[in-house]
N, C-alpha and C positions, 0 to 999 in steps of 0.2 A: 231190211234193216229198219227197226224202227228208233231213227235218228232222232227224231224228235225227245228223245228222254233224258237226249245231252245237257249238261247245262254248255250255253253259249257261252265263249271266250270275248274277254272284253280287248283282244290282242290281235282281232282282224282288222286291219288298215286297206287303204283303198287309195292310188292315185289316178290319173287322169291320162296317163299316161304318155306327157308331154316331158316328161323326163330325161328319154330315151337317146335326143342328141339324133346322130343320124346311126344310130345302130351300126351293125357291123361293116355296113358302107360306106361312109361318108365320116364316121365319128374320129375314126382312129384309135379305136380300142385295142386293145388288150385285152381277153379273159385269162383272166390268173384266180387260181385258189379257188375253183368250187368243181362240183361234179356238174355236168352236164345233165338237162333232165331227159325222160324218156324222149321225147319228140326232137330232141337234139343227137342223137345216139343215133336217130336215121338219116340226118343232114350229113352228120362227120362218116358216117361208113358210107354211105353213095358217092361221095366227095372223093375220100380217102381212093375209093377202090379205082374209079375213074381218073383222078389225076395221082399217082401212083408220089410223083415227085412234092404232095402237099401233105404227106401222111404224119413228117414230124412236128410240121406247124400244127395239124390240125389235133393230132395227139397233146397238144403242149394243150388244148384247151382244156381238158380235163383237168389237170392239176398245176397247169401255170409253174414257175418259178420255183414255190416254195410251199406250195398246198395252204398257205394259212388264210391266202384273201386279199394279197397283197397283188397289184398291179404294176407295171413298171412305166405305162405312157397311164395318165388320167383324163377323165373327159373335162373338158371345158364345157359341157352343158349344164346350167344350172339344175338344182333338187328339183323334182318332180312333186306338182303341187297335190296336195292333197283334196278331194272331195268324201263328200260324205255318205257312207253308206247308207243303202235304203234299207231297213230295219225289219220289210216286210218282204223282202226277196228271197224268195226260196234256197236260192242256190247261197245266198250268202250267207242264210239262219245254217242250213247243213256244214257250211264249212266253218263257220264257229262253234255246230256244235262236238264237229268232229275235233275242234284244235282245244274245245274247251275239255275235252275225256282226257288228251292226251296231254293234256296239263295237271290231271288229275290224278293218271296214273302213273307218271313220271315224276309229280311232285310225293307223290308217296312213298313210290321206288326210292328217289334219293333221301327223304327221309330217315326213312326203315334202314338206311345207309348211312347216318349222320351226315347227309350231306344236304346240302340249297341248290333245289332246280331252280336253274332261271328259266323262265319260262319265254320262247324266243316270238317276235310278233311274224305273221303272216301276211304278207304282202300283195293284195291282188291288183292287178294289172292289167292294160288292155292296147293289145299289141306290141307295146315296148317299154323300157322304163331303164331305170337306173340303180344297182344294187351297190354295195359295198367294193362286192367281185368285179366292178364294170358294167357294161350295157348287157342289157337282156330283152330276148324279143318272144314273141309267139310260140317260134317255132322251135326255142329250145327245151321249151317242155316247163314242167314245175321244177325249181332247184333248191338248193338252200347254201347261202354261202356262208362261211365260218366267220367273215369278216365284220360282219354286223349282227349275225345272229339272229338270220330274218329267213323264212320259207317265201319263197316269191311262185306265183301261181296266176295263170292267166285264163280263166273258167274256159274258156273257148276249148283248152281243151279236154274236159270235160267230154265237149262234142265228137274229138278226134278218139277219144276212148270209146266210144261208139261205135263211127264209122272205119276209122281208120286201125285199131287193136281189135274188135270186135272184142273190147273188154266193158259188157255193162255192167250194172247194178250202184247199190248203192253204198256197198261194203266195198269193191270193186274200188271207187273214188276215194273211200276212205281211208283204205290201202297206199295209195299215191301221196297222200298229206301225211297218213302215219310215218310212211319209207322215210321222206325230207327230214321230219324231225327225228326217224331214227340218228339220220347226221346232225343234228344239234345235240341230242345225247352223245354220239361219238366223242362229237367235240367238247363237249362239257366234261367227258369224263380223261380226256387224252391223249385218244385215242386216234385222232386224225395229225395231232402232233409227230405221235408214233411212228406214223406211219410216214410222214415227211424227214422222220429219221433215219428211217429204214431207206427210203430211195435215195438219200445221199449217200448213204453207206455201200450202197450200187443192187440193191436192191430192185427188180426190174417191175414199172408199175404195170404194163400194155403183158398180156398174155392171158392163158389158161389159169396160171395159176398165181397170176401179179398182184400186184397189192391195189390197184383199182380193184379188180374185182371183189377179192375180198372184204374191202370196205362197204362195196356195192352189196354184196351177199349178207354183209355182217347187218347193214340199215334194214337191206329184208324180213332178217330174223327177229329187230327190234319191234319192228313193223308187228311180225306176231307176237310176240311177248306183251305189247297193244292190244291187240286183239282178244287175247283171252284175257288178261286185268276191269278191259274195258266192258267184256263180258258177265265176270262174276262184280263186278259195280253196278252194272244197270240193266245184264238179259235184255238185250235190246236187239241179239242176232236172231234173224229168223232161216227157215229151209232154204237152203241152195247157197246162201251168203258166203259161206268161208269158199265153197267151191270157184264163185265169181271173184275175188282176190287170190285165189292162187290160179286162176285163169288169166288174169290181169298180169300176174307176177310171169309168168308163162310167155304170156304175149310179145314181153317187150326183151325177153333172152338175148344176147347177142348173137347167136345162132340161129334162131328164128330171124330178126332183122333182119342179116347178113345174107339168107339162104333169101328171102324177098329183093332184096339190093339186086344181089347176082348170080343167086342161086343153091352158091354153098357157100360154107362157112370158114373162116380163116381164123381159127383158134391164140393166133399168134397177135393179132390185133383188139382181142377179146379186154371188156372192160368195167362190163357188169356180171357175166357171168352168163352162164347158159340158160334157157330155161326151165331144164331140167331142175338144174341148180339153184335159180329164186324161188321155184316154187317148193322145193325141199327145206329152204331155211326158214323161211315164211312159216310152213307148217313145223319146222321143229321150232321156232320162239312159240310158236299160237301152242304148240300141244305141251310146252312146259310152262307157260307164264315167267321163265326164269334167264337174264340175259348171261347167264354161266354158261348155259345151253348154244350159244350166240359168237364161239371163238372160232370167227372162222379161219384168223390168223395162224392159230396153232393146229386148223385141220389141217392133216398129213392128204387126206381126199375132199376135195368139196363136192 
């Protein structure tokens, strides 16, 4: 992927990561209102499976309360100070130039739609920090909470897509930043509202075919609709690329996890979706450019 032809987003921020309070230990958090990211998906299913009797607490992280971002205990640690990005670090020009495409082609999308993207800032972090949602650490992955309108990402792992997903490249990565602000489009356009409608209504989130998942499946699919826009903008993908994000998409299935956890998989506790499954919606937003293509709420099959 040659990243480089991005232009760079002036909406990557950087804290120090002193933020953080005593994280999920010591702080006395709460997570309410966001989706869990990949590397948190394998915390709650070893946990879950393990202590059988923590599965509704642990289930409750995923969409908290009321899915909007809302918390019900707040941290008493002060904002996380800011420092300043090094302008010449590789990994931080890639993820500006990946946030700056995807400002580009979602501010056109809404556009060509009468509408105003807002465009949501990127949050990188190291170790731990402090989000709108509540505490955030390491190992719950990259997420994006509704509550502030912010993708939070901790590069480390980066590394754990490597070693730990055996998911490389550099389109791979891009995949993971595209997914989160597929949920800032959700939410800009309603659609995470919706769906906190729907689970009141008794609407069941945790399954095969629950409304986590589909949400999860539905940021996939935006993810590709990314993909090919950002394609016909700047022909920046080269051989093998689309392969390595729906390999990525693949990796982190909840059936895969689960089957790595304990072996096999527990369809009833499912919450992103298979990987069958991410990597199908993935490929049908990328092979249409179109997020009509992207209902996975009214799929009858996902």
């Amino acid at each position: 992927m040659d990243w480089q032809k991005g232009r760079e987003s002036d909406n990557v921020v950087e804290d120090d990561g002193s933020g953080g309070g005593g994280g999920l230990g010591g702080g006395g958090m709460r997570f309410g209102g966001f989706h869990l990211g990949f590397g948190g998906i394998i915390l709650v299913v070893i946990i879950g499976l393990v202590f059988p009797s923590l599965r509704p607490i642990l289930f409750g992280l995923f969409m908290g309360d009321n899915g909007a971002g809302t918390s019900s205990l707040q941290s008493s640690a002060p904002a996380p100070t800011r420092a300043p990005l090094n302008p010449n670090d590789p990994q931080i020009k890639f993820v500006r130039s990946i946030l700056g495409s995807t400002e580009d082609v979602w501010g056109a999308y809404f556009q060509a739609s009468g509408k105003q993207y807002e465009q949501p800032k990127l949050d990188l972090f190291h170790g731990q920090t402090r989000s709108g949602c509540g505490a955030a650490e390491e190992s719950m992955g990259p997420f994006y909470c509704p509550a502030d309108h912010r993708v939070y990402l901790d590069l480390d792992f980066f590394k754990e897509m490597d070693t730990r997903f055996h998911a490389s490249g550099d389109f791979a990565r891009a995949y993971v930043i595209a997914h989160e602000v597929g949920h800032h489009v959700q939410n800009l356009l309603g659609i995470m509202q919706k769906e906190t409608q729907a689970q009141r209504s008794g609407q069941p989130m945790q399954g095969a075919s629950g409304l986590s998942v589909r949400l999860e499946l539905q940021a996939d699919c935006f993810a590709g609709v990314w993909g090919n826009r950002s394609q016909a903008q700047l022909n920046w993908l080269q051989a093998g690329d689309v392969d390595a994000a729906l390999n990525a998409a693949a990796q982190v299935g909840d059936d895969t996890l689960q089957k790595q956890a304990r072996g096999y998989a527990v369809p009833d506790s499912f919450t992103h979706g298979t990987s069958a499954q991410r990597a199908r919606w993935f490929k049908a937003g990328f092979a249409s450019g179109d997020i009509n293509s992207c209902d996975t709420f009214g799929a009858a099959t996902l």
